[in-house]
N, C-alpha and C positions, 0 to 999 in steps of 0.2 A: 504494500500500500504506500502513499504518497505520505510526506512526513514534512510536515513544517519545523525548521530546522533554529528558526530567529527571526530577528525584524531589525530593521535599519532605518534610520532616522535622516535626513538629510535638505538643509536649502537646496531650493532648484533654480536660482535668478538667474537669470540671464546673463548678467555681468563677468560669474562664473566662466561663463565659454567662452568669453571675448578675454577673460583674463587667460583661460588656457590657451584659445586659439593664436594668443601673445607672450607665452610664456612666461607670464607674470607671478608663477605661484611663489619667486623665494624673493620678494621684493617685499619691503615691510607692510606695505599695506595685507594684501594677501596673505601671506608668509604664516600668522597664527591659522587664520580658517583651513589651508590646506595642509596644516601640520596635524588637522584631526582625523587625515584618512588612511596615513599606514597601517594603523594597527586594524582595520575593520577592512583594508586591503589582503595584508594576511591570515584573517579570519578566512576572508572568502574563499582563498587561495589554497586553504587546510581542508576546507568542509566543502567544495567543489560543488556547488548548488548546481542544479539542473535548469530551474525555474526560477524566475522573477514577480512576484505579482507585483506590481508599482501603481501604486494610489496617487495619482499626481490630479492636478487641475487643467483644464485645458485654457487658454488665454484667448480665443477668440481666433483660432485658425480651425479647427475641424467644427466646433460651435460657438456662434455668435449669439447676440442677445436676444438676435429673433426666434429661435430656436434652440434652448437653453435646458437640458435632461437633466434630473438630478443626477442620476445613477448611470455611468455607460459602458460597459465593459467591451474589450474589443477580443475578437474570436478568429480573425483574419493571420493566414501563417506568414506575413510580412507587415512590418511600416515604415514608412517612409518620413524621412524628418524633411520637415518644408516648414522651417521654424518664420515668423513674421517678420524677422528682422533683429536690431541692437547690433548686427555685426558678428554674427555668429558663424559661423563654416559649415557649413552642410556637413553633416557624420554620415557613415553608412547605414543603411537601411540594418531595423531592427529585427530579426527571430522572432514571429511570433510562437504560441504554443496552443493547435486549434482541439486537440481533445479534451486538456483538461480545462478550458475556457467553456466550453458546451460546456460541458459536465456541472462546470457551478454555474453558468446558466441556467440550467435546469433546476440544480436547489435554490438556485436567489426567488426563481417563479415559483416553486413548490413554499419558500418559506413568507412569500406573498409580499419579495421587493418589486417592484415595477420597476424594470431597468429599461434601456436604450442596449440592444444586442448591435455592435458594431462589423460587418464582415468586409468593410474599408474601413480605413482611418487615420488619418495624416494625424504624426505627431509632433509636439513643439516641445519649446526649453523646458518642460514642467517633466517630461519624461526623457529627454537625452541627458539631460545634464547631469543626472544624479548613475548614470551611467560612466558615463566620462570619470563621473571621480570616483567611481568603483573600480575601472578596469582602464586606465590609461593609454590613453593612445589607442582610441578604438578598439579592444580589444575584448569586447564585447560579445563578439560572434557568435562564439561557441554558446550563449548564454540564450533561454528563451524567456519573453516577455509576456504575459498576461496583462495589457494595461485598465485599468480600475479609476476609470474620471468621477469625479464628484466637483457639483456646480459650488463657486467659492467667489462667484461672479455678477450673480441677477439673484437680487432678493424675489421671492423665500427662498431659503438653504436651511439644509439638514442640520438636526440638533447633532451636537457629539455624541448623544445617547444611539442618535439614527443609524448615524456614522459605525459607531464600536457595533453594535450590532450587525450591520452587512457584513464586518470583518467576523463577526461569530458566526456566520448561515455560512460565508468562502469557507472558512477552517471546515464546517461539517465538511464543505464539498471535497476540500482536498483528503482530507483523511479518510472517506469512502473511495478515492479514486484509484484503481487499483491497477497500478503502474507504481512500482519503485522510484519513486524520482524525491530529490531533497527540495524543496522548496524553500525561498529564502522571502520577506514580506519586505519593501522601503515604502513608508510614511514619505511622502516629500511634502516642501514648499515651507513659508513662514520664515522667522515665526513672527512676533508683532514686528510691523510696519505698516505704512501707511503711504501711499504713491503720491496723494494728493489732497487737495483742499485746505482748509487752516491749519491742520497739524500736521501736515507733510513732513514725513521725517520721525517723526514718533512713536518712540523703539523704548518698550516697556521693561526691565530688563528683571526686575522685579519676578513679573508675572508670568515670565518664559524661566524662568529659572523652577519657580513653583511649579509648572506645570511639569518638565522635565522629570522634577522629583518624583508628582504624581503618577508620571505613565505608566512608572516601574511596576510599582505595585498597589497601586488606589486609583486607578483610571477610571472608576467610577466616579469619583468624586468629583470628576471635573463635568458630571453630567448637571450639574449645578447651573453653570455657564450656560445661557443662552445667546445666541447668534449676536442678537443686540449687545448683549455683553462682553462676549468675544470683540466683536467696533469698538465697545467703551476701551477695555483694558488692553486691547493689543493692536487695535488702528485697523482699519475699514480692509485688509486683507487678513487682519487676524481669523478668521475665519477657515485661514488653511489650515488652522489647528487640525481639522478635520479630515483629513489625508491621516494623519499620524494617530487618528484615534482610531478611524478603519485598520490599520497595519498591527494598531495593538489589541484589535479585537478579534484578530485571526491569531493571535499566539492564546499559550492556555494563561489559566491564572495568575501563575508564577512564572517568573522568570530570573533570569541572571541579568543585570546589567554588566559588562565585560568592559565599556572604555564611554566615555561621553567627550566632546567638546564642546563650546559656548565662546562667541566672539561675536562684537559688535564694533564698529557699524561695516557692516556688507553690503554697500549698495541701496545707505539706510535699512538695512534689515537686521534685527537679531538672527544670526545663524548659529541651529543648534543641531548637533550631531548625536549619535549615540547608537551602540550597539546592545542589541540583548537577545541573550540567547533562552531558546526554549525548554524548559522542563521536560 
């Protein structure tokens, strides 16, 4: 059977790729954010994951706000990065993984989520980037993706509670999927910032650190927070929270946390990292 193996935590900005695709990572700006990924590089590199499922948001290349899915999982055995711009490089097309995509397809319907089934699906920085800094230099390949969008874009959005739950009905699906394969979970995106309007720039660093603590083991707790609240305390994209609770709703109860980092400002965003392995 199919074995959820851990979950990884990771900003997705943009900036990220224009800083790789300039090899900026040992220059001091950069230099702390990209010093949180060796050790969670030779995690991977030990435990050889088969599977990706990556919880990202889309930014308005595959949906825009006319047509805005809460939930869209993609099933297609390729994607294509056709990112919107900032300056980024086009990367190689992604690996997708089309059986065991159906397969929790079918229990997200059975457990009565109303998804968006995707069998194209262009993807952007919200899913290559967190790629890049797992496996450098493209080296992705060998790697398959299941990607997991959630709306983080057009009010109404899912609670965290909605969120961690879709990531509890995927976990049933993987572990009835009866294929050998390790699977690995990455949360992306976040964590408080704010792009624009009066508080532009408004990087909570407080409440990203609390939550962090929370993921580990009391991810319930932050079922507290509602959408509007997530705006108040982590700025009108804190709402990506919500990637990272799906990712932690697919591991079991407990876990290990194995390495974290935390660096700000990223492009005004708190960037926070973190590894944790499953029980």
């Amino acid at each position: 059977m199919a074995k959820i193996i851990g979950g990884i935590t990771t900003s997705h900005i943009p900036a990220i790729g224009r800083a790789i695709t300039l090899n900026l990572q040992e220059t001091p700006y950069w230099k702390p954010f990209f010093d949180g990924y060796p050790p969670i590089r030779q995690w991977l590199s030990e435990k050889k994951p088969d599977v990706v499922v990556l919880f990202y948001n889309d930014h308005g290349l595959e949906f825009f706000l006319n047509k805005k899915p809460t939930f869209s999982i993609g099933v297609a055995p390729q994607y294509i990065s056709d990112d919107e711009g900032w300056g980024i490089a086009t990367i190689p097309p992604v690996t997708g993984e089309t059986e065991l995509s159906w397969h929790i397809c079918n229990t997200l319907v059975e457990d009565e989520f109303d998804i968006t089934i995707c069998q194209e699906m262009k993807v952007d920085h919200g899913l290559t980037i967190p790629l890049q800094l797992m496996w450098p230099g493209n080296t992705y390949g060998h790697i398959k993706v299941i990607p997991v969008c959630i709306n983080c874009e057009q009010h109404p959005m899912p609670s965290l509670k909605r969120c961690f739950n879709l990531g509890r009905s995927i976990a049933k699906a993987i572990e009835t999927f009866d294929k050998d394969l390790n699977v690995v979970v990455f949360g992306t995106g976040g964590m408080s910032h704010q792009l624009d309007g009066q508080r532009a720039g408004f990087i909570n660093k407080p409440f990203d650190l609390m939550c962090m603590n929370k993921i580990v083991n009391e991810p319930e707790d932050l079922f507290q927070y509602s959408v509007r609240d997530l705006v108040e305390q982590a700025g009108a994209q804190g709402p990506e929270l919500n990637m990272w609770m799906g990712m932690r709703g697919v591991l079991n109860g407990k876990v290990t946390e194995l390495h974290r980092n935390y660096h700000i400002p990223i492009s005004n965003t708190g960037a926070g990292t973190m590894l944790l392995e499953n029980k």
